[in-house]
N, C-alpha and C positions, 0 to 999 in steps of 0.2 A: 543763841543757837543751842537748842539740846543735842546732847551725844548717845545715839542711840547703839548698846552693845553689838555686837554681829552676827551673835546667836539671836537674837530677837529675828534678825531677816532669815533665818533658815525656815524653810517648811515646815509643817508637824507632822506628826505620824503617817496622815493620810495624805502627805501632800503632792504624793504621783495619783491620785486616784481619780484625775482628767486627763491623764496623758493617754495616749489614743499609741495603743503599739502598732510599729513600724509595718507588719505585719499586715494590717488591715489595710494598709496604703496602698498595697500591690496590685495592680492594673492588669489582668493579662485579657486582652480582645478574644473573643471566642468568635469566629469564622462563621458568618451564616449559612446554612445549613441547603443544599441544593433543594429546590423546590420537587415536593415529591417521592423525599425518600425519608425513611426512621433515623432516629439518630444512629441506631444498631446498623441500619444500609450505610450511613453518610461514613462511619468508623469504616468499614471496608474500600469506599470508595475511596477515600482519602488515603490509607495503607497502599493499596494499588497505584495510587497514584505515586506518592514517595517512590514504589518500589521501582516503577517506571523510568521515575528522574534520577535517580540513582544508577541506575542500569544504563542509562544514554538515551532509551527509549523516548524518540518525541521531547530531545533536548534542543531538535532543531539542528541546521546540516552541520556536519564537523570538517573542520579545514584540514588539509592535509598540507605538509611543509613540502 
């Protein structure tokens, strides 16, 4: 059985230069876009809309104790 030192197993200089950063992994779903309007219309409609659900508006009836 040869005895192979343990620096021999270390990488060399370039030896991240396949590693794929974390970075690129990130997934985020992009909403499709209502039929009929610009992305610049869909950004307002969507604001309005937040601003609506925020506000209670059209969050659906509210119960009272």
């Amino acid at each position: 059985m040869e005895i192979i030192p343990i620096e021999a197993l270390a990488p060399g200089p370039d030896g991240d230069a396949d590693v794929v950063p974390i970075q690129s992994l990130l997934y985020i779903p992009v909403p499709a876009a209502v039929p009929g309007l610009l992305p610049f219309e869909q950004t307002f409609s969507t604001y309005f809309r937040l601003v609506q659900e925020a506000a209670g508006v059209g969050a659906g009836p509210v119960r009272s104790r």
